[in-house]
DRENLUMKOL-975633 format. One record per atom (N, C-alpha, C, O, CB): atom name; x, y, z. Coordinates in nm, 4 decimals, always signed. Glycine has a CB too. Example, Ala and Ser with C-alpha at 12.3 -4.5 7.8 and 13.67 -1.06 7.14 Angstrom:
// DRENLUMKOL-975633
pt marpa N	u +1.3190	v -0.5690	w +0.7800 .
pt marpa CA	u +1.2300	v -0.4500	w +0.7800 .
pt marpa C	u +1.3200	v -0.3300	w +0.7800 .
pt marpa O	u +1.4236	v -0.3319	w +0.8465 .
pt marpa CB	u +1.1308	v -0.4473	w +0.9046 .
pt marpa N	u +1.2850	v -0.2250	w +0.7080 .
pt marpa CA	u +1.3670	v -0.1060	w +0.7140 .
pt marpa C	u +1.2900	v +0.0030	w +0.7870 .
pt marpa O	u +1.3409	v +0.1138	w +0.8039 .
pt marpa CB	u +1.4084	v -0.0598	w +0.5725 .
This chain:
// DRENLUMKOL-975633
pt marpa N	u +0.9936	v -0.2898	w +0.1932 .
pt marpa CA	u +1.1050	v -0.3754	w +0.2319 .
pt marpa C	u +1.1043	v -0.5010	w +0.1447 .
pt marpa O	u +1.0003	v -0.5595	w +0.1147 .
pt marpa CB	u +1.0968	v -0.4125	w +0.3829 .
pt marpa N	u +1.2249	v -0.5386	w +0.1063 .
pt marpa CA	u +1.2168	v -0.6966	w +0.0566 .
pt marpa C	u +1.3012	v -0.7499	w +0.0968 .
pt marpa O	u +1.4178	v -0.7338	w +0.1326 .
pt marpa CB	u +1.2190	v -0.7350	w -0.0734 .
pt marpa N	u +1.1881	v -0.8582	w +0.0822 .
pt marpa CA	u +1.2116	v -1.0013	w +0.1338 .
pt marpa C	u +1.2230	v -1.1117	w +0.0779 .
pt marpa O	u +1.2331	v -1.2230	w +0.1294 .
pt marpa CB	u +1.1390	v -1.0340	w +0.1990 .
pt marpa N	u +1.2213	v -1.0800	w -0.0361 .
pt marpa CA	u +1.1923	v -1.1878	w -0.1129 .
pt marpa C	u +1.3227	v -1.3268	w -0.0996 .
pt marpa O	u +1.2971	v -1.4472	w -0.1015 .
pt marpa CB	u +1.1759	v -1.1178	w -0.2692 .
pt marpa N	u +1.4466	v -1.2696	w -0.0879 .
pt marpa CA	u +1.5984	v -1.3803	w -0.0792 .
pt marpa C	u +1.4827	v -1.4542	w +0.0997 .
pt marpa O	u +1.5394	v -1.5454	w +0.1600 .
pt marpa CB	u +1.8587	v -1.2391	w -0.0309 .
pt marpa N	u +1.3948	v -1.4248	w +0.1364 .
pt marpa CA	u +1.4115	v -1.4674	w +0.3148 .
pt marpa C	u +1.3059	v -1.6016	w +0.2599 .
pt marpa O	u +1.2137	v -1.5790	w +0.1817 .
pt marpa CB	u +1.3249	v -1.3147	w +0.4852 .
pt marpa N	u +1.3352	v -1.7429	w +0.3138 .
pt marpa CA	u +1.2528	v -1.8514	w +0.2573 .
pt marpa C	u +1.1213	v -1.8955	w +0.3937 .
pt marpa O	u +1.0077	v -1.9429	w +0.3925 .
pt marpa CB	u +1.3779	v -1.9980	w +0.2136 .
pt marpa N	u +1.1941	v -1.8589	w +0.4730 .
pt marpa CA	u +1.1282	v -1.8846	w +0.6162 .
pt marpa C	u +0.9719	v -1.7980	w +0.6055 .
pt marpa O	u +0.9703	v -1.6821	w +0.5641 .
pt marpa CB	u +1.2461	v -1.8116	w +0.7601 .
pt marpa N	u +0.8736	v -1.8529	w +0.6382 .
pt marpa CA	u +0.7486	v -1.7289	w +0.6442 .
pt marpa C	u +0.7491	v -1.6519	w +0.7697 .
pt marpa O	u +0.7565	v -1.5291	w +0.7660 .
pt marpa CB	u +0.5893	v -1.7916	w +0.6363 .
pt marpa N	u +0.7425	v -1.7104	w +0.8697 .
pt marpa CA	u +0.7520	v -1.6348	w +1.0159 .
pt marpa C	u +0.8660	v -1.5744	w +1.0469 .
pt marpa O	u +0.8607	v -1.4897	w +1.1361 .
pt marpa CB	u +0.7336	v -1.7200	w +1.1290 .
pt marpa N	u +0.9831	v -1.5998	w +0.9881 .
pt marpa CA	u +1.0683	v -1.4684	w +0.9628 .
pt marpa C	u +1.0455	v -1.3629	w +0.8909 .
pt marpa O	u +1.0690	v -1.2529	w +0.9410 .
pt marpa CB	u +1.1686	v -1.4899	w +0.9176 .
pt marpa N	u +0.9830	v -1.3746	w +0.7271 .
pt marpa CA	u +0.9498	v -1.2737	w +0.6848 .
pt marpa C	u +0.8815	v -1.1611	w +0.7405 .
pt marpa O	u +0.9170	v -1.0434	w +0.7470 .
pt marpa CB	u +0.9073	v -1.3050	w +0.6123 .
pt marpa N	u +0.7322	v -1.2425	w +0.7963 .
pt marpa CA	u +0.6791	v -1.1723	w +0.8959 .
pt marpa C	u +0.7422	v -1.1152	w +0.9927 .
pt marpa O	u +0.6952	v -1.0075	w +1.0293 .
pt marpa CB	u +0.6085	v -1.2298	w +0.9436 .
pt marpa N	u +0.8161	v -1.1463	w +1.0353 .
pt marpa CA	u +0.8587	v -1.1100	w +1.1923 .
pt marpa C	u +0.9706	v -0.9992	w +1.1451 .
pt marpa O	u +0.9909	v -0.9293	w +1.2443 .
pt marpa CB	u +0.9337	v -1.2633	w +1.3032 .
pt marpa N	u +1.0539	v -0.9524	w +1.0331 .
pt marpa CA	u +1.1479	v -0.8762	w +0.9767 .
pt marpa C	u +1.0302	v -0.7394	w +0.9192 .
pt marpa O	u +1.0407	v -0.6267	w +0.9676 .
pt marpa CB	u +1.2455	v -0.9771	w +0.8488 .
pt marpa N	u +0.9350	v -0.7690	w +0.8239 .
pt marpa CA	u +0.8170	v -0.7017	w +0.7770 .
pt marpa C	u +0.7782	v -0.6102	w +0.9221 .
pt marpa O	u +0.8299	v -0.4985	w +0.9231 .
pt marpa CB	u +0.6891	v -0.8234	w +0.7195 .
pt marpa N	u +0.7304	v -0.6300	w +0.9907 .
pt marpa CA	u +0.6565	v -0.5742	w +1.0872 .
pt marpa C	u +0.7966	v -0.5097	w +1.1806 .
pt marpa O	u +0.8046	v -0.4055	w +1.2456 .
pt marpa CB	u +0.5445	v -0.6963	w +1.1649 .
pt marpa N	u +0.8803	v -0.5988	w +1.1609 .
pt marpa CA	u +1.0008	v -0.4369	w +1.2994 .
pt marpa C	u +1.0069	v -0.3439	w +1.1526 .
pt marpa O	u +0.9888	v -0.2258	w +1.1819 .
pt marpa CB	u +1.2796	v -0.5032	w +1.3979 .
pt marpa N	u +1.0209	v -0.3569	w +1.0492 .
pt marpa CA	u +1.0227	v -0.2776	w +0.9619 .
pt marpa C	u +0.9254	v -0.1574	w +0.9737 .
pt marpa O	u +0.9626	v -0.0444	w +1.0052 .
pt marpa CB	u +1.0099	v -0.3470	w +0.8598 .
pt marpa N	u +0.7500	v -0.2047	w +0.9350 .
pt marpa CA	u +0.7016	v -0.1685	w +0.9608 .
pt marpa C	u +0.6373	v -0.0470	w +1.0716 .
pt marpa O	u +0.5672	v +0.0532	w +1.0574 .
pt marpa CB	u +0.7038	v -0.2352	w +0.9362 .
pt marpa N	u +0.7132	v -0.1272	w +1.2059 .
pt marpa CA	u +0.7210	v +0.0104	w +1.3311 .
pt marpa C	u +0.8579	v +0.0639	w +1.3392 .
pt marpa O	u +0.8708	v +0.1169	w +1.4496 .
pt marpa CB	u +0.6838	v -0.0398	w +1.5052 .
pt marpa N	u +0.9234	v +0.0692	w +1.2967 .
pt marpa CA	u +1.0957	v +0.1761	w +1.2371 .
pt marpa C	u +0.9983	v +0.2640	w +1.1288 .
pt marpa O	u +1.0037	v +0.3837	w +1.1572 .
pt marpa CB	u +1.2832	v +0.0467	w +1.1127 .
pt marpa N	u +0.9587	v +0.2514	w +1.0762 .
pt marpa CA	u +0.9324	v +0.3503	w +0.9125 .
pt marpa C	u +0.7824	v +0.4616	w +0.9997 .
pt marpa O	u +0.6778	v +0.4499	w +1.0634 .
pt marpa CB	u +0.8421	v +0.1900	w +0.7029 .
pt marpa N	u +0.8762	v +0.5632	w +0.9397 .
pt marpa CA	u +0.8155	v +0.7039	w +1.0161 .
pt marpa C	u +0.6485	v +0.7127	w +0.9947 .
pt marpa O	u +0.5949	v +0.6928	w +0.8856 .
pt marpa CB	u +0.8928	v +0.8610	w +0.9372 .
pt marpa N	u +0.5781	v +0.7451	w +1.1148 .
pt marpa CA	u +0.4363	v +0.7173	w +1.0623 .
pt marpa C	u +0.3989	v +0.8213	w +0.9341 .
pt marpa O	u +0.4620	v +0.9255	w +0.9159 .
pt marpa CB	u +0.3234	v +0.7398	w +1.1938 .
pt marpa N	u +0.2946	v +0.7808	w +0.8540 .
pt marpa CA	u +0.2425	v +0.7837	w +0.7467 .
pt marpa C	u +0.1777	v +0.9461	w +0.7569 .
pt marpa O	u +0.0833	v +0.9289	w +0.8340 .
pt marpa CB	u +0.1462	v +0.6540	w +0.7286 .
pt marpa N	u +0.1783	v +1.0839	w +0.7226 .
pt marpa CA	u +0.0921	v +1.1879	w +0.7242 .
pt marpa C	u -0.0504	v +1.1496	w +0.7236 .
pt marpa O	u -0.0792	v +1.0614	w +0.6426 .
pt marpa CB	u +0.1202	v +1.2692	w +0.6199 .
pt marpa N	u -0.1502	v +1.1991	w +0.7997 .
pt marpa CA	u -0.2524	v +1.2314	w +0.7846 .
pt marpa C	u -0.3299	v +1.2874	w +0.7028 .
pt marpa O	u -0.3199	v +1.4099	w +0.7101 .
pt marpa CB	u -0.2581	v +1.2614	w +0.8391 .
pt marpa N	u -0.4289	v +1.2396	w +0.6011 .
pt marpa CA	u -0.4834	v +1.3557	w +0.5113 .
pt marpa C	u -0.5384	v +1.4841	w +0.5569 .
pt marpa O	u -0.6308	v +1.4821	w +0.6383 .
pt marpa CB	u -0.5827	v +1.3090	w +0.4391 .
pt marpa N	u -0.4798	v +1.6240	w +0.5022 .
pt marpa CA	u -0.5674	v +1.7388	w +0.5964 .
pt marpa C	u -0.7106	v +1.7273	w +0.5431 .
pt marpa O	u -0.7335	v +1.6734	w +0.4348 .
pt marpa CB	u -0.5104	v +1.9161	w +0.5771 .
pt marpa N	u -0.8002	v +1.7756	w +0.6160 .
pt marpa CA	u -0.9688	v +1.8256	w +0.6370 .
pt marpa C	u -0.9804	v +1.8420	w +0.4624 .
pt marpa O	u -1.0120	v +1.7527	w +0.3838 .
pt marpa CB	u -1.0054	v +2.0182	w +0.7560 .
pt marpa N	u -0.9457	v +1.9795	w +0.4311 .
pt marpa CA	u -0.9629	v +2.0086	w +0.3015 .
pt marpa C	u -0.9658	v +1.9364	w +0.1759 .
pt marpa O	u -1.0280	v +1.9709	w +0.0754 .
pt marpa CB	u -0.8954	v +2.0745	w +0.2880 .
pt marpa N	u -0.8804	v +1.8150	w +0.1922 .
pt marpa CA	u -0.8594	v +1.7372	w +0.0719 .
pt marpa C	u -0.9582	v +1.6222	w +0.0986 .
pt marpa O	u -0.9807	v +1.5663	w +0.2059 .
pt marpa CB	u -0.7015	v +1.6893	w +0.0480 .
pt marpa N	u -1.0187	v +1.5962	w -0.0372 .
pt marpa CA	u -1.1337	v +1.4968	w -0.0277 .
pt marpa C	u -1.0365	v +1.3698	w -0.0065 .
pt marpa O	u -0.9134	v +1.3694	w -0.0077 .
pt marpa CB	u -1.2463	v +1.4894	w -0.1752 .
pt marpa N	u -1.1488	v +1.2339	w +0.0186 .
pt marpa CA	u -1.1311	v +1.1468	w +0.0509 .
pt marpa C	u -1.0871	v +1.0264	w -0.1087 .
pt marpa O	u -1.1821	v +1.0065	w -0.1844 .
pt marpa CB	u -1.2485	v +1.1378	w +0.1455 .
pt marpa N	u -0.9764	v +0.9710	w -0.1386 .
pt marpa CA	u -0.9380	v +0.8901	w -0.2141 .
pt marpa C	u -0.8931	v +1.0006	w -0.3203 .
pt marpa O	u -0.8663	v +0.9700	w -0.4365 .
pt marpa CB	u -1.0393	v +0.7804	w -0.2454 .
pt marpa N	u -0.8884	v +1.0997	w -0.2835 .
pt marpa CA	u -0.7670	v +1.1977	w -0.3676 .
pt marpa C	u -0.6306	v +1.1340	w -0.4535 .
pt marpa O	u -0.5940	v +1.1363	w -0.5710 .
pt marpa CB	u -0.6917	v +1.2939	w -0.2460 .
pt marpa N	u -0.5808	v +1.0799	w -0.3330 .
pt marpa CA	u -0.4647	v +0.9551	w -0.3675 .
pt marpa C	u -0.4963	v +0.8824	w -0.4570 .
pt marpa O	u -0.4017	v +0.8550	w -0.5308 .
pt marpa CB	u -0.4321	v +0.8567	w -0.2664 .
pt marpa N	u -0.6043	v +0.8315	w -0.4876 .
pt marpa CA	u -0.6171	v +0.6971	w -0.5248 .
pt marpa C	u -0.5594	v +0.6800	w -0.7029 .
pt marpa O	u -0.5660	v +0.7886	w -0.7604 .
pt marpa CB	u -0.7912	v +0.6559	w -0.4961 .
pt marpa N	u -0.5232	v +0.6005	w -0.7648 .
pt marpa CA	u -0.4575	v +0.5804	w -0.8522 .
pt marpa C	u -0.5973	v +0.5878	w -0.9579 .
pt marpa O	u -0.6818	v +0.4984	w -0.9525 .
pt marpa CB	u -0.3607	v +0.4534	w -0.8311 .
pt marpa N	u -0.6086	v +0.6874	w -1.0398 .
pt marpa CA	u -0.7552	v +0.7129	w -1.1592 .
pt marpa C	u -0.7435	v +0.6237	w -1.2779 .
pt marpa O	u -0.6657	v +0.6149	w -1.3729 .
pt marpa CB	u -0.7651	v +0.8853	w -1.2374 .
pt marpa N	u -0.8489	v +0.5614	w -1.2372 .
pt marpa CA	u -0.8841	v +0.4804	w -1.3475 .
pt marpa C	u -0.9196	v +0.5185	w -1.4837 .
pt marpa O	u -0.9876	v +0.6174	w -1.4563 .
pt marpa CB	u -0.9736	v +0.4190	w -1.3118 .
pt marpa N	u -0.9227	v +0.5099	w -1.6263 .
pt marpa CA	u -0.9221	v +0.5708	w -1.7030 .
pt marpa C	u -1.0579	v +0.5131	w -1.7507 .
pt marpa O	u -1.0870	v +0.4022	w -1.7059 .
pt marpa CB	u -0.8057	v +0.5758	w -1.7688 .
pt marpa N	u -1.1560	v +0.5810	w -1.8463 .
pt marpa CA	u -1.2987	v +0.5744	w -1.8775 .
pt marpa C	u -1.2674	v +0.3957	w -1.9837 .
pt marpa O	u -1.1614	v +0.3908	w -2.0461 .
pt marpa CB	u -1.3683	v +0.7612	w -1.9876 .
pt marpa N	u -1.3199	v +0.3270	w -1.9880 .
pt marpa CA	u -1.3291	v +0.2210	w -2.0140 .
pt marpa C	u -1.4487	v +0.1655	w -2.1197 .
pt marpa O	u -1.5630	v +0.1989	w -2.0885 .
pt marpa CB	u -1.3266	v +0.1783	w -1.9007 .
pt marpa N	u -1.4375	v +0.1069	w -2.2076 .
pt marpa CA	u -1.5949	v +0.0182	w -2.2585 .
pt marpa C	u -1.6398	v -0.0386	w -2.1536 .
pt marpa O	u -1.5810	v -0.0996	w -2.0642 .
pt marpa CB	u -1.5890	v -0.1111	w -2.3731 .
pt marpa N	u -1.8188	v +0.0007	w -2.1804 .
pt marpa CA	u -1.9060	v -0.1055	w -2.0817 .
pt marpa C	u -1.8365	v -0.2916	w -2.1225 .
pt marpa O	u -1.8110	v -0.3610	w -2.2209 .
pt marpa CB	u -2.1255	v -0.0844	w -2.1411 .
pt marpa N	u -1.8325	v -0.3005	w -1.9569 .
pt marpa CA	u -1.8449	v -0.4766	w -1.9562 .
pt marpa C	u -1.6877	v -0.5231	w -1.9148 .
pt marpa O	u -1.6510	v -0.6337	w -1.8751 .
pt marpa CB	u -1.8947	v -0.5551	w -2.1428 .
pt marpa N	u -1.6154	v -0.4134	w -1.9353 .
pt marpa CA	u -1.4254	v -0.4165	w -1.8927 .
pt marpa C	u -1.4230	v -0.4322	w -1.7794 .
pt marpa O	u -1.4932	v -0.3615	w -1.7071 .
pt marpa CB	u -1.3206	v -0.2851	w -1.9124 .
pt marpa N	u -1.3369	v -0.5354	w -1.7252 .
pt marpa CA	u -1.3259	v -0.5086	w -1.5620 .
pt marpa C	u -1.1934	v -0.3678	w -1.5743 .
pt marpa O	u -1.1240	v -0.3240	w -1.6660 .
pt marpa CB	u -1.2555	v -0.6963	w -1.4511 .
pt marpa N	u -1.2111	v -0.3340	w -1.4224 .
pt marpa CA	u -1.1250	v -0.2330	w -1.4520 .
pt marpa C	u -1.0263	v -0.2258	w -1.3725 .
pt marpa O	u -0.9622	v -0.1216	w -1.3862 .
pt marpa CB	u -1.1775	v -0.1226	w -1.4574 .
pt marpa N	u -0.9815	v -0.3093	w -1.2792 .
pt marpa CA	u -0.8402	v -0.3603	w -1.2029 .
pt marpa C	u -0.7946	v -0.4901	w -1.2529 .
pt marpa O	u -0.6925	v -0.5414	w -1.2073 .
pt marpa CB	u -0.8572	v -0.3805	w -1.0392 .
């Protein structure tokens, strides 16, 4: 969602979160698929690189 045009913070918040419980819950990972499957792969790097 954006928010960014909203200047108020506790509105943002408060718009963010009905958002938040409207938007269909999230799938479950099944059993079979390892854990951080998802995760965005970092590519092999020189020692000493941060890597995010």
């Amino acid at each position: 969602m954006n928010t960014k045009h909203i200047t108020d913070r506790a509105e943002r918040k408060r718009l963010k979160r009905e958002a938040r419980k409207k938007a269909p819950a999230k799938q479950k990972r099944p059993p079979d698929v390892p854990r951080g499957a998802h995760k965005k792969k970092v590519p092999k790097m020189a020692k000493g690189q941060s890597r995010r």
